[in-house]
PyMOL Python script that loads the backbone (N, CA, C, O; Angstrom):
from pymol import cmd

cmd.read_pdbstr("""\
ATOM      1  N   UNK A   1     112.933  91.972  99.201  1.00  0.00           N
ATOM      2  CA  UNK A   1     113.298  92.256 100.561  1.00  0.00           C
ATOM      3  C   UNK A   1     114.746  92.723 100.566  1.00  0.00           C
ATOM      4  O   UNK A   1     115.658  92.452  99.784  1.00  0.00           O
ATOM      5  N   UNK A   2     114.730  93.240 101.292  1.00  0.00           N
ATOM      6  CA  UNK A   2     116.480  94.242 101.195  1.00  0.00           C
ATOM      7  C   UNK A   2     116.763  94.587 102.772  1.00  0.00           C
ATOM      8  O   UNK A   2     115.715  94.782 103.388  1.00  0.00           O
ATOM      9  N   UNK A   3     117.601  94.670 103.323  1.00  0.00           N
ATOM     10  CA  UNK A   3     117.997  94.961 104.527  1.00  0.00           C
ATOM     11  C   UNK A   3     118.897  95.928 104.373  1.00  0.00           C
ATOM     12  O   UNK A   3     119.762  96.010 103.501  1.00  0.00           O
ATOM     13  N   UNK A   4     118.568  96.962 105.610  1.00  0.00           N
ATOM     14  CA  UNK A   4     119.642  98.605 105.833  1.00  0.00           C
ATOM     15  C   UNK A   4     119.970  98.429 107.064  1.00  0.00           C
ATOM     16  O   UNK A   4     119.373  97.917 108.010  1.00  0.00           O
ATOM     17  N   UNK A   5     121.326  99.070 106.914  1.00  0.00           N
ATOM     18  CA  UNK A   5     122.303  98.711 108.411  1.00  0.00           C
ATOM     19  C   UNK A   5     122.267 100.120 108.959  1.00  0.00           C
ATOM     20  O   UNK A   5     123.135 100.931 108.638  1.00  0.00           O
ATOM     21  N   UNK A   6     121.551 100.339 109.553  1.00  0.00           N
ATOM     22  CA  UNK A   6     121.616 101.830 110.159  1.00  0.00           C
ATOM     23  C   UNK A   6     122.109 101.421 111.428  1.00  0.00           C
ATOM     24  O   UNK A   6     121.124 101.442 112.165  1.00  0.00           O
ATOM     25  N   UNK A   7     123.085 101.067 112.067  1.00  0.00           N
ATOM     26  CA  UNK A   7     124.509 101.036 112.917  1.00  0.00           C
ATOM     27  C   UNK A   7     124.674 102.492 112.980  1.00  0.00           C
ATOM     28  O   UNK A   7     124.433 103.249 113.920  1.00  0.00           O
ATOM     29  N   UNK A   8     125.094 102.726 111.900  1.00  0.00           N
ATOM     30  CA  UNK A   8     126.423 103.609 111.936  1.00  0.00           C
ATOM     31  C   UNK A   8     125.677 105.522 112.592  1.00  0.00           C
ATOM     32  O   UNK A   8     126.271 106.565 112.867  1.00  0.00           O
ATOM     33  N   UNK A   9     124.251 105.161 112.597  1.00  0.00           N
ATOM     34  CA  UNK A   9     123.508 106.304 113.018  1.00  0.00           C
ATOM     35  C   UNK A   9     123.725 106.692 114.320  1.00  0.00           C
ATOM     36  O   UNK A   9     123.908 107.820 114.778  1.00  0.00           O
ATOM     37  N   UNK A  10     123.672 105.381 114.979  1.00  0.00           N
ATOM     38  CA  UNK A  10     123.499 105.436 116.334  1.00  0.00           C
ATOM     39  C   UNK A  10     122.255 105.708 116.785  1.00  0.00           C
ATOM     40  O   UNK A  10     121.550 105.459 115.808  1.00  0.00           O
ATOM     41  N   UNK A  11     121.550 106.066 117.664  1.00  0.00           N
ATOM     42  CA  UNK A  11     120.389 106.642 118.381  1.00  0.00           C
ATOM     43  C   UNK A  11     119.225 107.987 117.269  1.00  0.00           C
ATOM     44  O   UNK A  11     118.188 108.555 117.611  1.00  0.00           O
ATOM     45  N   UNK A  12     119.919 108.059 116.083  1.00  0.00           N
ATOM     46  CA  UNK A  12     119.566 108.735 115.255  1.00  0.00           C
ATOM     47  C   UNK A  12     118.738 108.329 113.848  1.00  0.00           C
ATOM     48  O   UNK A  12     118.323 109.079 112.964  1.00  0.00           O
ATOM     49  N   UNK A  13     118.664 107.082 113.947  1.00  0.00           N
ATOM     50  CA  UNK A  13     118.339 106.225 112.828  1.00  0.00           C
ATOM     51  C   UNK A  13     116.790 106.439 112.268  1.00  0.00           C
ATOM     52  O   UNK A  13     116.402 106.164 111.133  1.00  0.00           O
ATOM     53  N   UNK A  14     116.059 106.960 113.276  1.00  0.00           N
ATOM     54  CA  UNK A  14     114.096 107.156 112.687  1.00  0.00           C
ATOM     55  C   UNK A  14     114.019 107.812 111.771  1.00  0.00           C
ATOM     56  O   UNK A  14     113.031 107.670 111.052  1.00  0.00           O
ATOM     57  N   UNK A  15     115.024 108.786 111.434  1.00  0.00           N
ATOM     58  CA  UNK A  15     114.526 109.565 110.224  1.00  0.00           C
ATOM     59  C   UNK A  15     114.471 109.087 108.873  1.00  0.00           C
ATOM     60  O   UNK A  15     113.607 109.073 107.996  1.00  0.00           O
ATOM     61  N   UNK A  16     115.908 108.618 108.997  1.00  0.00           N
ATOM     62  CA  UNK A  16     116.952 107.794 107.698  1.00  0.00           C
ATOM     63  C   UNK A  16     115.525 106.480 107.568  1.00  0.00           C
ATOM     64  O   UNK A  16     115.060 106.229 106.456  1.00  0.00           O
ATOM     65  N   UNK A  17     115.056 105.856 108.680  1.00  0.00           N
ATOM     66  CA  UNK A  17     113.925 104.123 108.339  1.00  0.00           C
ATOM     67  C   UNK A  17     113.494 105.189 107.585  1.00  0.00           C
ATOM     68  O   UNK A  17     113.893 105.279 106.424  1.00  0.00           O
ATOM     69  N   UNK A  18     112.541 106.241 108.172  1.00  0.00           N
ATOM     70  CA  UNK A  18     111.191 106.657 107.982  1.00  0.00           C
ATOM     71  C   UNK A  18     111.725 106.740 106.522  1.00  0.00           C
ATOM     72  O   UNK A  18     111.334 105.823 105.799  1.00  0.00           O
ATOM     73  N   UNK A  19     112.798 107.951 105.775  1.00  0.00           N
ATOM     74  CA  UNK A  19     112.889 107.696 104.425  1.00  0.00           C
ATOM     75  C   UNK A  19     112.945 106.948 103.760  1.00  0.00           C
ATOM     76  O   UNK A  19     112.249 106.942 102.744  1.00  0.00           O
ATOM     77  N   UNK A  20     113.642 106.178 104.004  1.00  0.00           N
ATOM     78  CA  UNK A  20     113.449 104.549 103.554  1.00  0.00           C
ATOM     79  C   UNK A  20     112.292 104.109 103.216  1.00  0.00           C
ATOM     80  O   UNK A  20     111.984 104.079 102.025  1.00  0.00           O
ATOM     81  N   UNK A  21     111.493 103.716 104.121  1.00  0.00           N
ATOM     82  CA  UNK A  21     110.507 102.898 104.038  1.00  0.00           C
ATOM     83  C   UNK A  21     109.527 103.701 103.197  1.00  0.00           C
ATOM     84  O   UNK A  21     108.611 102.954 102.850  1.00  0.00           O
ATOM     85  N   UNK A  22     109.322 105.317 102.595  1.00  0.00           N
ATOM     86  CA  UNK A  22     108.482 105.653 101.833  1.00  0.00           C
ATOM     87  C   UNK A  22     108.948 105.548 100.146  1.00  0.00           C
ATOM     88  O   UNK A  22     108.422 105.959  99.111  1.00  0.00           O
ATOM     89  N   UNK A  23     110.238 104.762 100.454  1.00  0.00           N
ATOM     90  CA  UNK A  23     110.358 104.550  99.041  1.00  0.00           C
ATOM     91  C   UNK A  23     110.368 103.068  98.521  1.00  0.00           C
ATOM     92  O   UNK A  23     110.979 102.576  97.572  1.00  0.00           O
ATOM     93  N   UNK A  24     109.263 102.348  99.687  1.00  0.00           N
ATOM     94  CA  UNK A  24     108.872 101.041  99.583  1.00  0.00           C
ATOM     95  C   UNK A  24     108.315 100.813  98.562  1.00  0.00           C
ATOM     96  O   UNK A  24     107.973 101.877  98.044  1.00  0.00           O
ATOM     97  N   UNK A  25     107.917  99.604  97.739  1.00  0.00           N
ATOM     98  CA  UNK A  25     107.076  99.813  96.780  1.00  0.00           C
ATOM     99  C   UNK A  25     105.679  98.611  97.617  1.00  0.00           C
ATOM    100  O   UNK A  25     106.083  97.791  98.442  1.00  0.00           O
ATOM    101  N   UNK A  26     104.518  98.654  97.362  1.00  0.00           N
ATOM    102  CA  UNK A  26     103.540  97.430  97.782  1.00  0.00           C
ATOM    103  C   UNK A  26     103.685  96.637  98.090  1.00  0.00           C
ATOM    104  O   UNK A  26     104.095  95.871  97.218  1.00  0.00           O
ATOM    105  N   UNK A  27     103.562  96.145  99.204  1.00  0.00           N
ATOM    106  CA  UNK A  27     103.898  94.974  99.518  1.00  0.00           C
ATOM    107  C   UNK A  27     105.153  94.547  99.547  1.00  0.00           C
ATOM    108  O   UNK A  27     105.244  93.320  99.501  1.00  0.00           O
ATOM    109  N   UNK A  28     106.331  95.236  99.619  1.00  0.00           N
ATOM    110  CA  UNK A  28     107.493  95.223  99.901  1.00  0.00           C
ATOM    111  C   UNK A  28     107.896  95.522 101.585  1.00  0.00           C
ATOM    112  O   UNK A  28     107.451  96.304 102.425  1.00  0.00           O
ATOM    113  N   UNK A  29     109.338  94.111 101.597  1.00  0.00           N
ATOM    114  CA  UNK A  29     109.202  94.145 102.807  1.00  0.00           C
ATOM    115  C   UNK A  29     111.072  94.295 103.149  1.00  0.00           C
ATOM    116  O   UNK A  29     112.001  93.678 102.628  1.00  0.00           O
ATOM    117  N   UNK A  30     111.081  95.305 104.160  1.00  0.00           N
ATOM    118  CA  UNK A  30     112.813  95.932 104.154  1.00  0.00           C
ATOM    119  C   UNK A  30     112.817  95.339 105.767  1.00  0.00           C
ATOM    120  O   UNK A  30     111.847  95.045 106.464  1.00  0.00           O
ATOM    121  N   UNK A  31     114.066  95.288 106.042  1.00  0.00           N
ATOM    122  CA  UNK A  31     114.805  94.935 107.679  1.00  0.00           C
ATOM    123  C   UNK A  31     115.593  96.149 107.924  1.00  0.00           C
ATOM    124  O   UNK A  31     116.369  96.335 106.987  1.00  0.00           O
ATOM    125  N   UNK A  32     115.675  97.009 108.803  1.00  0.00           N
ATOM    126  CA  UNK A  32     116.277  97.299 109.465  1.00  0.00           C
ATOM    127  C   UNK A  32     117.187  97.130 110.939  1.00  0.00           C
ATOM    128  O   UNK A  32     116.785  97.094 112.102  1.00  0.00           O
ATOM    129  N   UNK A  33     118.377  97.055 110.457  1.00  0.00           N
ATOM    130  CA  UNK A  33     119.081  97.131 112.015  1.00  0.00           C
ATOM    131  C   UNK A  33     119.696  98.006 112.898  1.00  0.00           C
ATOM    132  O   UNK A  33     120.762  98.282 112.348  1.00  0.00           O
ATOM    133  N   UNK A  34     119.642  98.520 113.810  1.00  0.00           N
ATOM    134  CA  UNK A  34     119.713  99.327 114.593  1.00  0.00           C
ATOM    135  C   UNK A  34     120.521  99.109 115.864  1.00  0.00           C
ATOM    136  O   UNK A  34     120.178  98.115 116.505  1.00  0.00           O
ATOM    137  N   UNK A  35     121.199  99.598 116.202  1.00  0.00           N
ATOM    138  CA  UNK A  35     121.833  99.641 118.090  1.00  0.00           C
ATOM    139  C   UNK A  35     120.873  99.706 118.769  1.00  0.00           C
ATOM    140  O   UNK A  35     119.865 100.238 118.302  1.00  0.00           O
ATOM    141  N   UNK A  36     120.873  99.218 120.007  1.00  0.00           N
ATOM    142  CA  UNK A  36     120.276  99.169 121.278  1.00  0.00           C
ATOM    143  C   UNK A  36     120.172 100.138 121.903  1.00  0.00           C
ATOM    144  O   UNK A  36     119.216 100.890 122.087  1.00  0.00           O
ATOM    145  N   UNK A  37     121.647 100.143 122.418  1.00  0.00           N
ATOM    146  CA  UNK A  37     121.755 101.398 122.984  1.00  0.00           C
ATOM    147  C   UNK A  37     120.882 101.262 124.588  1.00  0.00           C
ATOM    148  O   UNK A  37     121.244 100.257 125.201  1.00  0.00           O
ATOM    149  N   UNK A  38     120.042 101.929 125.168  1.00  0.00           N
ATOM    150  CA  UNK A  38     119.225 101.960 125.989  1.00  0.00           C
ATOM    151  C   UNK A  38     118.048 101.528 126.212  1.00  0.00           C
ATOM    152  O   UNK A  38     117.336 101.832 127.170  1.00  0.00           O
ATOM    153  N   UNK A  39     117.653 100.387 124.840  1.00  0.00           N
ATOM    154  CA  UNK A  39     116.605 100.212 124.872  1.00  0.00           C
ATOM    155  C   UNK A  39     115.118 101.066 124.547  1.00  0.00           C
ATOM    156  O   UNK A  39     114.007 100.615 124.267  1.00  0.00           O
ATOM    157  N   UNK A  40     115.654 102.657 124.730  1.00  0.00           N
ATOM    158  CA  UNK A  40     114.372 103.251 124.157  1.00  0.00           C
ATOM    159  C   UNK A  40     114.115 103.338 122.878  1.00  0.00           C
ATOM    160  O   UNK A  40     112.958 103.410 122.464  1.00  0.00           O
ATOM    161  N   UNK A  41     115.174 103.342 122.087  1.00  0.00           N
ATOM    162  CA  UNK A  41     114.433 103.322 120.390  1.00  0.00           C
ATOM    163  C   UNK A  41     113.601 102.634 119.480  1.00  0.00           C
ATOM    164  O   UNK A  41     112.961 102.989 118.490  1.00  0.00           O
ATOM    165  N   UNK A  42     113.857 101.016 120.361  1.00  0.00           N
ATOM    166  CA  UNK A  42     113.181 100.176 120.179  1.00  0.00           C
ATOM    167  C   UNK A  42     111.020 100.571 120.178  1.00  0.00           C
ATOM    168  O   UNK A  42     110.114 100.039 119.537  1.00  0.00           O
ATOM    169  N   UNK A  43     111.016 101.533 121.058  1.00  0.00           N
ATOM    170  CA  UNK A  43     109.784 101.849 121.211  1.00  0.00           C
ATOM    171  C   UNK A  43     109.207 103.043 120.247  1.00  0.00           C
ATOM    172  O   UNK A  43     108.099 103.429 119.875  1.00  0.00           O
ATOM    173  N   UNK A  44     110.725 103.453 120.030  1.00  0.00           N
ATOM    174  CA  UNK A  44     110.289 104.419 119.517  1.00  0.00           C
ATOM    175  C   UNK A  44     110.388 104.339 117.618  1.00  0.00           C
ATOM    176  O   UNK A  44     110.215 105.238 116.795  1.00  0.00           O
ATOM    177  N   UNK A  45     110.684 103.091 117.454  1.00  0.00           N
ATOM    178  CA  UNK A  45     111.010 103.129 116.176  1.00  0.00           C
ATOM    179  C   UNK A  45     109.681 102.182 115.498  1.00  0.00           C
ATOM    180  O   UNK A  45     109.288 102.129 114.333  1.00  0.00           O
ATOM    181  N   UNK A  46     109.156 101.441 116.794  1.00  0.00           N
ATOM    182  CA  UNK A  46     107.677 100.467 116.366  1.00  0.00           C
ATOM    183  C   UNK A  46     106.750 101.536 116.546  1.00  0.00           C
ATOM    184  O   UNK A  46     105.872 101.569 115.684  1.00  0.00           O
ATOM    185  N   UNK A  47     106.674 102.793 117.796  1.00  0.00           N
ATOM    186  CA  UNK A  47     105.642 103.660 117.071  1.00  0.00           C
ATOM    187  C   UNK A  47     105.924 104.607 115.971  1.00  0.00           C
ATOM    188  O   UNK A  47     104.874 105.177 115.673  1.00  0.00           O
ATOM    189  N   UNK A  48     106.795 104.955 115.337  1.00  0.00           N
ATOM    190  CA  UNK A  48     107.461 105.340 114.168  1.00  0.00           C
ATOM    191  C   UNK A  48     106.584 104.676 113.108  1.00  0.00           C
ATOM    192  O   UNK A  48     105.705 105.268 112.482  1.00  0.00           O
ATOM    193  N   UNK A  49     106.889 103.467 112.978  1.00  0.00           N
ATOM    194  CA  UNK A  49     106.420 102.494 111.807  1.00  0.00           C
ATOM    195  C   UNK A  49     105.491 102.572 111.831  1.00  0.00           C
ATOM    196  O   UNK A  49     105.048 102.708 110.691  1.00  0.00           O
ATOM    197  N   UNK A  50     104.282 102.572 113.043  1.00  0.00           N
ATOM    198  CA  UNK A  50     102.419 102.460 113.313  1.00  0.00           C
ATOM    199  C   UNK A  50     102.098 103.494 112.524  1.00  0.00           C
ATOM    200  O   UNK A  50     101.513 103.502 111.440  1.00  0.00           O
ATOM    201  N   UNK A  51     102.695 104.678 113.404  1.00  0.00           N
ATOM    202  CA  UNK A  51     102.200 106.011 112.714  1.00  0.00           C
ATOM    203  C   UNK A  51     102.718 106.530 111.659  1.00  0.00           C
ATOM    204  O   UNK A  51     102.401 107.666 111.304  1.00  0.00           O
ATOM    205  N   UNK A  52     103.502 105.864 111.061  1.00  0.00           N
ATOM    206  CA  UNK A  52     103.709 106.244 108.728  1.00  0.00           C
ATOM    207  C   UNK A  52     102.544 105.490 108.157  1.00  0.00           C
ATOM    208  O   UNK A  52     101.876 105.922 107.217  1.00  0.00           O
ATOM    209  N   UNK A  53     102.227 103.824 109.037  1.00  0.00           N
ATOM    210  CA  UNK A  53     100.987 103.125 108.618  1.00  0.00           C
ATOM    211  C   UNK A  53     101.444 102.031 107.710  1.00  0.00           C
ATOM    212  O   UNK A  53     100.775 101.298 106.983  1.00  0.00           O
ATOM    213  N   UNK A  54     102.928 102.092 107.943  1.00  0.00           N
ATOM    214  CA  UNK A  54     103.172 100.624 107.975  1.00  0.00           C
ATOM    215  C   UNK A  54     103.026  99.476 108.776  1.00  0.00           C
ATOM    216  O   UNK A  54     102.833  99.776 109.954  1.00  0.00           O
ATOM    217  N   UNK A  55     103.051  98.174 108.536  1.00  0.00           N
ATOM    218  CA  UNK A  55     102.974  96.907 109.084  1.00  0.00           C
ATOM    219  C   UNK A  55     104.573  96.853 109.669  1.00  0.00           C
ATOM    220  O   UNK A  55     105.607  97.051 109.031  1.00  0.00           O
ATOM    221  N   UNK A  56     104.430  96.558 110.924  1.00  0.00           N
ATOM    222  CA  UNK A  56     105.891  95.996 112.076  1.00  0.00           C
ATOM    223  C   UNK A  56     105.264  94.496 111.767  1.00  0.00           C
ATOM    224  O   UNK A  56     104.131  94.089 112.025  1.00  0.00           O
ATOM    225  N   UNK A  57     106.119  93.956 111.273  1.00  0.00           N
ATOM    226  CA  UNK A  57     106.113  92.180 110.904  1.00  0.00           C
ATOM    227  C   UNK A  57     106.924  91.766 112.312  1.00  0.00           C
ATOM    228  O   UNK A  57     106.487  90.884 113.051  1.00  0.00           O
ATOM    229  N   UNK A  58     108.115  92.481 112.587  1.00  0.00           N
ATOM    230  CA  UNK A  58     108.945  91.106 113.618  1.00  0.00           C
ATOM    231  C   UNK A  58     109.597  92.355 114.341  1.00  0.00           C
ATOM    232  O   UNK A  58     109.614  93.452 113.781  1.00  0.00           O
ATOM    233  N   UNK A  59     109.996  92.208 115.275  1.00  0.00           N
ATOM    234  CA  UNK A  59     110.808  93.426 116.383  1.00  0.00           C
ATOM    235  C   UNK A  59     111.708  92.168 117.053  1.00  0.00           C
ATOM    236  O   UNK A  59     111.151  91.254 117.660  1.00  0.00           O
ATOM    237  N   UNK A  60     112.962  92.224 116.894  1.00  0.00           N
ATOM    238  CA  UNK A  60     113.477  90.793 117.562  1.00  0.00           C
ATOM    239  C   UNK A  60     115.451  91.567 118.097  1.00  0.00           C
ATOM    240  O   UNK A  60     115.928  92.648 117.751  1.00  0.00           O
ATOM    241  N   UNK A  61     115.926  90.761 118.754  1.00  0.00           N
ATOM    242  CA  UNK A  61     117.265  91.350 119.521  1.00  0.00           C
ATOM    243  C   UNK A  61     117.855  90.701 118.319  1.00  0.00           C
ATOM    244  O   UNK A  61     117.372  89.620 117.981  1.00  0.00           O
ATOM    245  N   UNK A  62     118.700  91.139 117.718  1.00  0.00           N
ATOM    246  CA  UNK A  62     120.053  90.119 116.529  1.00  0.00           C
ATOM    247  C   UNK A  62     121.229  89.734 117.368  1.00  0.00           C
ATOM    248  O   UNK A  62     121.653  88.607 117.115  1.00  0.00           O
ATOM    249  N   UNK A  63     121.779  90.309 118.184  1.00  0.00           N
ATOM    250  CA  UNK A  63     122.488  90.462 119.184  1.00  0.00           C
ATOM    251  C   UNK A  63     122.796  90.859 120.586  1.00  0.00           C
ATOM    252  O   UNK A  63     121.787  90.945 121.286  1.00  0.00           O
ATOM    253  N   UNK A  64     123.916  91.122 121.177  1.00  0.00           N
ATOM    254  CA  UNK A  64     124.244  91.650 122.199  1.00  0.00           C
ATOM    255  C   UNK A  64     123.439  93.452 122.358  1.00  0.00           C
ATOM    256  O   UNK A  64     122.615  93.972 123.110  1.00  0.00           O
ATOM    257  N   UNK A  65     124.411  93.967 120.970  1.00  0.00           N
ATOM    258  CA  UNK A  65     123.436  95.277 120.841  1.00  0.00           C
ATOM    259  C   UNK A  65     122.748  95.864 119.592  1.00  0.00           C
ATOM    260  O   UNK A  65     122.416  97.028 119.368  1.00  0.00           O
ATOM    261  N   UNK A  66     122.618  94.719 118.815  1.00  0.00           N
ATOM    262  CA  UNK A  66     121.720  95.400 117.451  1.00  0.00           C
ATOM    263  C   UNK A  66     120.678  94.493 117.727  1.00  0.00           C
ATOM    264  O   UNK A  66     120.652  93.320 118.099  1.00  0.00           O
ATOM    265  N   UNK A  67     119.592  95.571 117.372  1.00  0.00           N
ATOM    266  CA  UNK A  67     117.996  95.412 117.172  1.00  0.00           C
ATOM    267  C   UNK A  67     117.840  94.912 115.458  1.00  0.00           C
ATOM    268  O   UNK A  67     118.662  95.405 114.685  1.00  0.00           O
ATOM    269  N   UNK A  68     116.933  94.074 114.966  1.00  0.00           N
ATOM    270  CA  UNK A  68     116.037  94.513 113.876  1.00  0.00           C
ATOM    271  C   UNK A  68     114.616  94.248 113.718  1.00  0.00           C
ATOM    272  O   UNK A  68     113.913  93.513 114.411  1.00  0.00           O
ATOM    273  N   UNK A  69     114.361  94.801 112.921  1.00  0.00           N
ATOM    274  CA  UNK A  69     113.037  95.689 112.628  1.00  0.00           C
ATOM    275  C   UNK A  69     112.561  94.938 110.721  1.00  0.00           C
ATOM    276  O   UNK A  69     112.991  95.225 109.604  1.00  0.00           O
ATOM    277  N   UNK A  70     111.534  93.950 111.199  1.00  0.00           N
ATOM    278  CA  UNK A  70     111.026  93.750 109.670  1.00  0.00           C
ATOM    279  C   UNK A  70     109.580  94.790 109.816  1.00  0.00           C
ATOM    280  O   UNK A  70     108.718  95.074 110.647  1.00  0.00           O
ATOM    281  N   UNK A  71     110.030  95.158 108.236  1.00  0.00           N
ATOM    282  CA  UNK A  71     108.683  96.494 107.809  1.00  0.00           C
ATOM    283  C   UNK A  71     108.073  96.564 106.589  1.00  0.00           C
ATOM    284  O   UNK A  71     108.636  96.714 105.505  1.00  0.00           O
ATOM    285  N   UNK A  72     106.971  96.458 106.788  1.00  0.00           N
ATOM    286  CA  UNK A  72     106.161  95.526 105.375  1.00  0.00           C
ATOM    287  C   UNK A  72     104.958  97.114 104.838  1.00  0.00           C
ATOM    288  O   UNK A  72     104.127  97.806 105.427  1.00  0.00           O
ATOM    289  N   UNK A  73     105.438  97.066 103.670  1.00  0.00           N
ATOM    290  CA  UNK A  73     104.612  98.485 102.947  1.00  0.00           C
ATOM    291  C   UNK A  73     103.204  97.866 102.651  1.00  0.00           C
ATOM    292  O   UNK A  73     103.017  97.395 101.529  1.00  0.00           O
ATOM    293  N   UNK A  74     102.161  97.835 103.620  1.00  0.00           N
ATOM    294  CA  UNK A  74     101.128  96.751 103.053  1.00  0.00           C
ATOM    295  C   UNK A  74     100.106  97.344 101.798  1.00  0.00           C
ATOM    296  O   UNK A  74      99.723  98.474 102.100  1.00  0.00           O
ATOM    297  N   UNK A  75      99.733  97.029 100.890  1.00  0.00           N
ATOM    298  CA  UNK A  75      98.403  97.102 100.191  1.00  0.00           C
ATOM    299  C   UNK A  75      96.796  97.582 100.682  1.00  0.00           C
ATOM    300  O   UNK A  75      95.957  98.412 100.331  1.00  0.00           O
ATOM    301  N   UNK A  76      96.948  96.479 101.747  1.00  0.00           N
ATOM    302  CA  UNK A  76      95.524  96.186 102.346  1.00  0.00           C
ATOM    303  C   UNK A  76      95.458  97.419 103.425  1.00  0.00           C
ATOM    304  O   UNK A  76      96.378  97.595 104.224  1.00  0.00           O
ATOM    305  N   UNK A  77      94.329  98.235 103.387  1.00  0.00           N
ATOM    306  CA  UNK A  77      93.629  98.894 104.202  1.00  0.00           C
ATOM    307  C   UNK A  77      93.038  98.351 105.520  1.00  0.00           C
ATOM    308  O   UNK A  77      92.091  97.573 105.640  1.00  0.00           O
ATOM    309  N   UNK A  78      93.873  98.983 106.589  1.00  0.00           N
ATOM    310  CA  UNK A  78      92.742  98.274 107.995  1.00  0.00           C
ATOM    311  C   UNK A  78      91.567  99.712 107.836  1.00  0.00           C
ATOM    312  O   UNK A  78      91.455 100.747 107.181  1.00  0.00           O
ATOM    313  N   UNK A  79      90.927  99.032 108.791  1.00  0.00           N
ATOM    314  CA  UNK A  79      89.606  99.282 109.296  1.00  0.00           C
ATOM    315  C   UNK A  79      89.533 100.010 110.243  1.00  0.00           C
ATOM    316  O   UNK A  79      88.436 100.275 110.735  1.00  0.00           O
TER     317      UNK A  79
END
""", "prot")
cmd.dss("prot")
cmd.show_as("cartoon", "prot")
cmd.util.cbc("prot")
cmd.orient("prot")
């Protein structure tokens, strides 16, 4: 498990997870943290994760204004 501070992106951060997270290995599980900001990225970064077809484990506030994001590279095939 490893955690990335994508802060410093600002409102720009989906691209930088999305790379990230395809250099997950099985069953590996990364945190991302993120700014708030307005509240919309938050939505937009859990359908981000659905649709690469990763697992969103936890979506939780860390703070005043950072978000994080646990993201699990799963094995198992849904249905």
């Amino acid at each position: 498990m490893q955690r990335y501070d994508l802060r410093h992106l600002g409102d720009n951060f989906i691209d930088r997870m999305l790379e990230i997270m395809t250099e997950l290995k099985e069953d590996e599980v990364a945190i991302f943290m993120f700014e708030i900001g307005d509240f919309s990225p938050i939505q937009k970064s859990a359908d981000a994760v659905k649709e690469a077809g990763y697992e969103l484990m936890n979506s939780l506030k860390f703070n005043e204004v950072d978000w994080t994001l646990v993201v699990k590279k799963s094995s198992k095939v849904e249905s």
